[in-house]
C-alpha positions in Angstrom: 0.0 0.0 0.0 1.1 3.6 -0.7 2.2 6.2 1.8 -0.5 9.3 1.2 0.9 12.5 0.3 0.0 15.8 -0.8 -0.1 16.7 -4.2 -0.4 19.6 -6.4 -3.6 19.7 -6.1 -4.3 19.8 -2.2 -1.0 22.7 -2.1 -2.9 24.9 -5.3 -6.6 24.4 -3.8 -5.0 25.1 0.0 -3.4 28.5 -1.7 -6.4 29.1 -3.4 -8.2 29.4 -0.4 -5.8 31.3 1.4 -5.6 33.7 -1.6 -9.1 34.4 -2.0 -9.3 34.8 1.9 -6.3 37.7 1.7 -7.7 39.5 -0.9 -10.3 41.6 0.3 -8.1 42.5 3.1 -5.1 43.6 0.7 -7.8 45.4 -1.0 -8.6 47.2 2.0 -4.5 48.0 2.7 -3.6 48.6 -0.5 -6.8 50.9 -2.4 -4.8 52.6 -4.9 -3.2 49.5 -6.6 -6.6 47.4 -6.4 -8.7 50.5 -7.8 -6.1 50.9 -10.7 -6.2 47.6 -11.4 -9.8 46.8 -10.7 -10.8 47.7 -14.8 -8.4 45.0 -16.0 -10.1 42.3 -14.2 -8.2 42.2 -10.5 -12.1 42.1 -9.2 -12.8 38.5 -11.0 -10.2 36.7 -9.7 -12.0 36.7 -6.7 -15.0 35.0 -8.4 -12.7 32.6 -10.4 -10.1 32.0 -7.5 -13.7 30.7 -5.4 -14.8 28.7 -8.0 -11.0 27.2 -8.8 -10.7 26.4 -4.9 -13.4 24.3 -4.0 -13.2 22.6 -7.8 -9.4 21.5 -6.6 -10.7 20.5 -3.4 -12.7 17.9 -4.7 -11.4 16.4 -6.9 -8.3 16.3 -4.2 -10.7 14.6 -2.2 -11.8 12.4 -4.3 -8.8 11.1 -5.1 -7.6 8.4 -2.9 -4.1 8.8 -2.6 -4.0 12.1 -1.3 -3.8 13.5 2.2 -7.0 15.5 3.1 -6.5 18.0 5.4 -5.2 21.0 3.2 -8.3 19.5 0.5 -10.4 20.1 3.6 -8.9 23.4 4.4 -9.2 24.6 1.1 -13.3 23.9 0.8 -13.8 25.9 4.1 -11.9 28.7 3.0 -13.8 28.8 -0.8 -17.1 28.0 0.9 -17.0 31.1 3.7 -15.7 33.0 0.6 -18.8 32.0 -1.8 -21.0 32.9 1.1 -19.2 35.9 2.2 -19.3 37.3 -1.9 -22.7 35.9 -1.7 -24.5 37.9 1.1 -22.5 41.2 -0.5 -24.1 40.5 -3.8 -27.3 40.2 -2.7 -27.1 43.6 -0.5 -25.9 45.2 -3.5 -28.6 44.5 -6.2 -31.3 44.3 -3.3 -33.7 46.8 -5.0 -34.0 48.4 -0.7 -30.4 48.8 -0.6 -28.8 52.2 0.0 -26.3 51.7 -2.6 
């Protein structure tokens, strides 16, 4: 039987996560480099970095091989982040929203 290891997959979806978590705080330290950069499409790689993350994490746990904790880490971190982006959607193109 094989010893299970971490692969590509489990590091990328685990950075992923960590990523997507860290971005709206850089956002928040850094304004004038994310609003400069915001038109060239900085603001969908939160979207696609969500949707990459708990893809990866999947199909890392799906695998058999693999360890599972980072594949595990990964889904929590792209789930709170999908709800998170989620609820601010929704306040935003709520037609009794101030904004």
């Amino acid at each position: 039987m094989k010893d299970k290891k971490y692969s590509w997959i489990s590091f990328t979806s685990f950075g992923l996560g960590v990523f997507v978590i860290l971005h709206p705080i850089l956002a928040n330290i850094y304004p004038k480099f994310f609003m400069l950069t915001q038109y060239i499409g900085i603001g969908l790689t939160q979207y696609i970095g969500i949707i990459l993350t708990i893809i990866l994490s999947v199909i890392a746990l799906l695998k058999k091989n693999e360890k599972k904790p980072l594949a595990i880490i990964g889904l929590i971190m792209g789930i709170i982040m999908m709800i998170f982006a989620g609820i601010l959607l929704y306040i935003s193109f709520n037609k009794y929203s101030p904004y």
